[in-house]
C-alpha positions in Angstrom: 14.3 -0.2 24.6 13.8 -3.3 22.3 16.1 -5.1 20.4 16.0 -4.6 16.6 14.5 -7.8 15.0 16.0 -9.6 12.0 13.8 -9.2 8.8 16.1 -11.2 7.0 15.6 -14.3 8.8 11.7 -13.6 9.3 11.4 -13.8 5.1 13.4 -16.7 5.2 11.5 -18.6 7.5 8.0 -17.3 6.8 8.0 -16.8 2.8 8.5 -20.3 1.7 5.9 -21.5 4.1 3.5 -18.3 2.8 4.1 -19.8 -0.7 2.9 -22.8 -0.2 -0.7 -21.9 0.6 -0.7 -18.7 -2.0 -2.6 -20.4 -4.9 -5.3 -21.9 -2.4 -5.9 -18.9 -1.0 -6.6 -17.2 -4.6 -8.5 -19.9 -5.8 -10.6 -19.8 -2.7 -11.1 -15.6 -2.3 -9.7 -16.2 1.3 -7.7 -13.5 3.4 -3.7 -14.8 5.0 -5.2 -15.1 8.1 -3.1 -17.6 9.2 -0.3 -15.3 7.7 -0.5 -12.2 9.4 -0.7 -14.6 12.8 2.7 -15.8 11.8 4.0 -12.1 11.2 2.2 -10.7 14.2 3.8 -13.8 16.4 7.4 -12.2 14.8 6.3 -9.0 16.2 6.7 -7.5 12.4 3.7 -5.3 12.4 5.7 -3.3 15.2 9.0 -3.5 13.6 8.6 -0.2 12.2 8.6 1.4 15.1 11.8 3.0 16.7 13.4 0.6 19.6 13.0 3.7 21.8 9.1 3.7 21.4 9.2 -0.2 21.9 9.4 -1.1 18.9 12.1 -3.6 16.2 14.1 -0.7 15.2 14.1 -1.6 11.5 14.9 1.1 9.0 12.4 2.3 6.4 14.2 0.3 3.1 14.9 -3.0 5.6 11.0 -3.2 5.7 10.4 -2.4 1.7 12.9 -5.0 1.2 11.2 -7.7 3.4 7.7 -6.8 1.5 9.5 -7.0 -1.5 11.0 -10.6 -0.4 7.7 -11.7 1.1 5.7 -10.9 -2.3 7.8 -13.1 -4.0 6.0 -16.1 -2.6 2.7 -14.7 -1.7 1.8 -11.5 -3.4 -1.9 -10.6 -1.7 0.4 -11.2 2.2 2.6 -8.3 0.9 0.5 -5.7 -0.6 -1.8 -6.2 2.6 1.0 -5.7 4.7 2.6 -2.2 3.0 -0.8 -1.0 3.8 0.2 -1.2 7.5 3.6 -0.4 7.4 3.3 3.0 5.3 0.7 4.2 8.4 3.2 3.8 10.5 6.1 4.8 8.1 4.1 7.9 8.1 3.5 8.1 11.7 7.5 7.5 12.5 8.5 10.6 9.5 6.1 13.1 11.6 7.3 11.9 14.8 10.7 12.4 13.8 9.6 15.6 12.7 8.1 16.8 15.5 4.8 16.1 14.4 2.2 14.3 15.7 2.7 10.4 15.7 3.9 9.1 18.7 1.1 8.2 20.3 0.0 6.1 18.0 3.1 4.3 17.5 3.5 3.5 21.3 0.2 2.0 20.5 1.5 -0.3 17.9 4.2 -1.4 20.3 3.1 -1.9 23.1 -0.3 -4.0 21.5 1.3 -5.3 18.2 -1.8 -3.3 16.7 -2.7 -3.8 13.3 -3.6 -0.7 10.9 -6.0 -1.0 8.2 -6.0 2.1 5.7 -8.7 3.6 3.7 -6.6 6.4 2.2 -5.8 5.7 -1.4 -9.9 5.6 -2.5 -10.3 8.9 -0.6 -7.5 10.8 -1.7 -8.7 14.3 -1.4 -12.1 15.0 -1.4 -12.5 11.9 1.8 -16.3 10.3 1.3 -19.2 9.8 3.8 -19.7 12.1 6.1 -18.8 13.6 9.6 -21.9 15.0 12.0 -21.0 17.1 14.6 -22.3 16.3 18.0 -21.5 16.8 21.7 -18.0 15.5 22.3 -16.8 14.7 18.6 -18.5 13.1 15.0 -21.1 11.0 14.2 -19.1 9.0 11.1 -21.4 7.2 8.3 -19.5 6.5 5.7 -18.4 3.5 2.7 -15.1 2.3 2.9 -13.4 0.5 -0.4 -10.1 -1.4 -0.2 -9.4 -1.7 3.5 -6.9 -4.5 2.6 -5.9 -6.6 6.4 -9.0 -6.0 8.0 -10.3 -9.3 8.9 -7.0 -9.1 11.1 -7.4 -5.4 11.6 -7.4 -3.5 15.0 -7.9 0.0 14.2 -9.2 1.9 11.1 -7.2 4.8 9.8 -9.4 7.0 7.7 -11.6 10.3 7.0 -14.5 11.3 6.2 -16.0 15.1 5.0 -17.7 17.5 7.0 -19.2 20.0 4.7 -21.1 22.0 7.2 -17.8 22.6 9.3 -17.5 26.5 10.8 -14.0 26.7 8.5 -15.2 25.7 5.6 -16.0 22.0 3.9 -13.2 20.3 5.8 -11.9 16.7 6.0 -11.4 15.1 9.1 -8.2 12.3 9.8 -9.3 9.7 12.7 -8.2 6.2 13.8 -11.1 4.2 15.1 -11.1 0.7 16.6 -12.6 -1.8 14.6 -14.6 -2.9 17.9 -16.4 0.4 17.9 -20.3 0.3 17.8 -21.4 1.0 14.3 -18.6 -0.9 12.0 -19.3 -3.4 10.2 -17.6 -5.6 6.8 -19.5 -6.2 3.7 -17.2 -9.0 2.5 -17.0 -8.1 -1.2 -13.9 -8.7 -2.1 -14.2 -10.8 -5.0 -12.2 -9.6 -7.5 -9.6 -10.0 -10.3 -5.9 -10.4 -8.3 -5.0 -9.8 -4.7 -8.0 -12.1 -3.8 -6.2 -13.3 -1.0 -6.0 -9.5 0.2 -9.1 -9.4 2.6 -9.5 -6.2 1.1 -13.2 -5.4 1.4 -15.7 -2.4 1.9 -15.9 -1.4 5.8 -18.9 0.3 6.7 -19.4 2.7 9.5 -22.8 3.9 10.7 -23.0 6.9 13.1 -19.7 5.5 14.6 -18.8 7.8 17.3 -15.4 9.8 17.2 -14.2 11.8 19.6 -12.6 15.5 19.4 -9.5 14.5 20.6 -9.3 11.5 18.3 -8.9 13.3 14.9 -5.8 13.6 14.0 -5.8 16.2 11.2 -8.2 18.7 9.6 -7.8 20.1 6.5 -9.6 22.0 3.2 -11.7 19.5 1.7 -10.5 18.8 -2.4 -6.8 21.0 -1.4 -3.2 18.8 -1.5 -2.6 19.1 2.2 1.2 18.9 3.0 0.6 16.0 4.8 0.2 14.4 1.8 3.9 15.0 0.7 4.6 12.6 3.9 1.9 10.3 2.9 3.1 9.8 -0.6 6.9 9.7 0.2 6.4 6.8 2.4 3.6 4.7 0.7 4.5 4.4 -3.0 8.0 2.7 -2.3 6.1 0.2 0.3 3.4 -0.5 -1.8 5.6 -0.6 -5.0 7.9 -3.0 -3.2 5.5 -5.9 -3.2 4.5 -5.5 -6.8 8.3 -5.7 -7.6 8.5 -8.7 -6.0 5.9 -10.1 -7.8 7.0 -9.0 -11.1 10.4 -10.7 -10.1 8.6 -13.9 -9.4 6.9 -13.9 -12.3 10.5 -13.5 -14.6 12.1 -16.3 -12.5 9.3 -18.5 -13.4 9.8 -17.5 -17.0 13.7 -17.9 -17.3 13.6 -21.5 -15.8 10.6 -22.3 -18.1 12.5 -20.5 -21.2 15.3 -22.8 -20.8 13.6 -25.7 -22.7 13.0 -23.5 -25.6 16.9 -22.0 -26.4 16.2 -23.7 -29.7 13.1 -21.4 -30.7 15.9 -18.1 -32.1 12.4 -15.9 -30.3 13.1 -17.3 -27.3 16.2 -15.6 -25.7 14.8 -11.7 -27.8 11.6 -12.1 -25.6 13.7 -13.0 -22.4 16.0 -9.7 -23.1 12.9 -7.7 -23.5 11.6 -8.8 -20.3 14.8 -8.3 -18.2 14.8 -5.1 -20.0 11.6 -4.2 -18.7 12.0 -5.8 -15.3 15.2 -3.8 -14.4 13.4 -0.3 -15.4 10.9 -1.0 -13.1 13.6 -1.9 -10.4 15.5 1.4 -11.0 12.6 3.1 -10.4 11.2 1.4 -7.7 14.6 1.7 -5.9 14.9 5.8 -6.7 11.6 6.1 -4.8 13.6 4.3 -1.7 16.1 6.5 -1.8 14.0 9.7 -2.0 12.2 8.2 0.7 15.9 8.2 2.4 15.3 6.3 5.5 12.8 8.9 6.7 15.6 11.7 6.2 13.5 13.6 3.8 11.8 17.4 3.4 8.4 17.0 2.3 7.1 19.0 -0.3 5.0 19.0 -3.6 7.6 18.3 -5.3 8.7 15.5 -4.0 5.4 13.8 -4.2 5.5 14.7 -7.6 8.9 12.7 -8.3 7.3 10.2 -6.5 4.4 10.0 -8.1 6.4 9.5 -11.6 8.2 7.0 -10.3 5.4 5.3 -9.4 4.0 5.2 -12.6 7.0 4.0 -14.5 7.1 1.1 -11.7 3.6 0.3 -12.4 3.6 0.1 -16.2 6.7 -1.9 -16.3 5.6 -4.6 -13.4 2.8 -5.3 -15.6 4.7 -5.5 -18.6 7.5 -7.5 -17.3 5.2 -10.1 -16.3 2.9 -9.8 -19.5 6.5 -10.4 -21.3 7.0 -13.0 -18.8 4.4 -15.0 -20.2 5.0 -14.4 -23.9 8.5 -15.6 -22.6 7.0 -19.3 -21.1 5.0 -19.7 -24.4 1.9 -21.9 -23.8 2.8 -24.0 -20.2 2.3 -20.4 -18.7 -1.4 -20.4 -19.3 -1.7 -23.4 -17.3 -2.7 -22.6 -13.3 -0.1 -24.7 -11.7 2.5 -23.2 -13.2 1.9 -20.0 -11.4 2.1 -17.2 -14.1 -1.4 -16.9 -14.4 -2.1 -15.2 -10.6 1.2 -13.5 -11.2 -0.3 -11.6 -13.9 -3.4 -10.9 -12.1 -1.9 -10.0 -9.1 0.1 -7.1 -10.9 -3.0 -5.7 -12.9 -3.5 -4.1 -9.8 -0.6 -1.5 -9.4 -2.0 0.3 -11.6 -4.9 1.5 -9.2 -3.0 2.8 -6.5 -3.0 6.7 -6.5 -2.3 8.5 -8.8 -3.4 6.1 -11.7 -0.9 7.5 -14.7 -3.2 10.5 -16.7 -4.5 11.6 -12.7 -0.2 11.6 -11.8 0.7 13.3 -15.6 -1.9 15.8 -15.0 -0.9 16.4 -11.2 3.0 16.4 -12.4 2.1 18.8 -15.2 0.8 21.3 -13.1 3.9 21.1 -10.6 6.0 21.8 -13.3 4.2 24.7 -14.5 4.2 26.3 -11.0 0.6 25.6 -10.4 -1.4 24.1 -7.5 -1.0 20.7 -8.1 -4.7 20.3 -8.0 -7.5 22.9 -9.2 -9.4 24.2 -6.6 -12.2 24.7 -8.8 -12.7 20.9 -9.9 -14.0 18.1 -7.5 -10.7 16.7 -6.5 -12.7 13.2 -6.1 -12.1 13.1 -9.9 -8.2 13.1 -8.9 -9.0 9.9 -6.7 -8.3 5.9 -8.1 -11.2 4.0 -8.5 
């Protein structure tokens, strides 16, 4: 059994010294390489994991809380690292279920492995394709957004298999990055997160075997694994964007302070607390329905989840768009730091569901309908 480590200390230690290097990074489109050496050398991308698999012991909202600390001084090192953390959030809520999980999370432990997601782009119709051959699936597929994986050890994703004997089905798989067949196109080059690594992984005839996938399901139907997915990725993944948003304000209030003599000034700084706290409250509601793992998934619970999400989103990127107003013209200048603040929180926006994809999907679980229609290509549910 391992002793739990101390996240607290970690942030303090590593955050400052991740903050330092952020606006580089940015400026030069490069991936916190160096970064997610310091955090694997803490053992953090294990910390997840229960001390009885091997792992640090930490609970669910101790490791929101560190991403949420850690984004304050280097936004693109937090978003990439929710992405791990809610694979194996997930993993830990089915093993604690009874589900499976454990396997991979002894793998995490025991190897400090580092999980690079595909999910959010897929969402539920999956892309690329799945072959069936002797001893498993011949993979080819486009991968968007694999944010980590010049660092990554494994790929966590799916891909469709139309010609399946049940049916158009999607297959769930982890595959090693060192398999034959994978390769990066290094096209990240983007508005925020630039520092993200998160570029398109593509996978030619990579080779998968039968007792690698991990879940099969319709293809274009809400899976109840997806009430475990969304319960445990949206706080993560909202976490860092809260911490940049706070960032963003704290730059803003010291940088307002010269300006108490414009009557403006101290209106626009109660607007933007006003929106910075809403965003808070909801961001913290979707911890606590995440509950430390304690939860019943369901549809309706990704549903409150997915609200949440939205009023997190809007109000990050408002809080920091107020943030600037706030700072007056200094804030358009680079070195004060406002400027990748802003860009940096565009992006929460993308992260399934984007808002009309979550009212529509809400709307229908309130009305007592499938939360998707069977009938429409559920790809048009996806983010792009």
């Amino acid at each position: 059994m391992s002793a739990k480590i101390d996240l607290i200390e970690i942030a303090a230690k590593l955050g400052p010294k991740f903050g330092r290097h952020a606006a580089d990074l940015d400026q030069a489109d490069r991936f916190v390489g160096d970064n997610y050496d310091d955090l694997r050398e803490c053992n953090v991308f294990s910390a997840l994991v229960p001390s009885a698999i091997g792992g640090g012991g930490v609970s669910y909202s101790e490791m929101c809380e560190f991403v949420r600390e850690i984004a304050r001084h280097c936004s693109s090192t937090a978003l990439s690292l929710s992405m791990h953390q809610h694979l194996v959030s997930a993993a830990v809520a089915n093993d604690m279920a009874g589900r499976p999980g454990r396997s991979l999370l002894e793998k995490v432990a025991g190897s400090e492995l580092i999980l690079i997601s595909t999910g959010a782009n897929d969402w539920l119709e999956s892309s690329g394709t799945a072959k069936k051959v002797e001893g498993g699936y011949e993979i080819t597929a486009i991968k968007p957004f694999a944010s980590g994986s010049p660092k990554g050890d494994v790929l966590v994703t799916s891909a469709a298999c139309d010609d399946h004997q049940d049916g158009p089905q999607v297959l769930h798989f982890p595959v090693p990055f060192s398999s034959d067949g994978i390769s990066f196109m290094d096209d990240w080059k983007t508005l925020g997160m630039r520092a993200t690594g998160s570029q398109t992984i593509k996978l030619e005839n990579v080779f998968v075997p039968d007792a690698a996938i991990a879940l099969q399901r319709s293809r274009g139907r809400f899976h109840p694994a997806f009430s475990v997915i969304v319960a445990v990725a949206l706080p993560m993944i909202m976490s860092a964007y809260i911490g940049v948003a706070e960032a963003a304000v704290e730059i803003a209030r010291q940088k307002a302070k010269s300006r108490v003599s414009d009557a403006v000034t101290p209106l626009l700084v109660g607007e933007m607390e006003n929106l910075l706290t809403t965003a808070q409250i909801a961001r913290d509601d979707m911890v606590r329905l995440a509950n430390d793992f304690n939860f019943e998934p369901s549809v309706n619970l990704a549903s409150q989840m997915l609200i949440r999400k939205t009023i997190c989103a809007k109000h990050v990127i408002a809080a920091c768009e107020k943030a600037l107003e706030a700072t007056g013209g200094s804030g358009f200048f680079r070195k004060v730091g406002l400027e990748r603040l802003l860009r940096d929180v565009h992006a929460a926006q993308f992260h399934p569901l984007p808002e009309k994809r979550q009212q529509i999907f809400t709307g229908r679980v309130s009305l007592g309908l499938e939360p998707v229609p069977s009938t429409e290509p559920a790809q048009q549910q996806a983010a792009t």
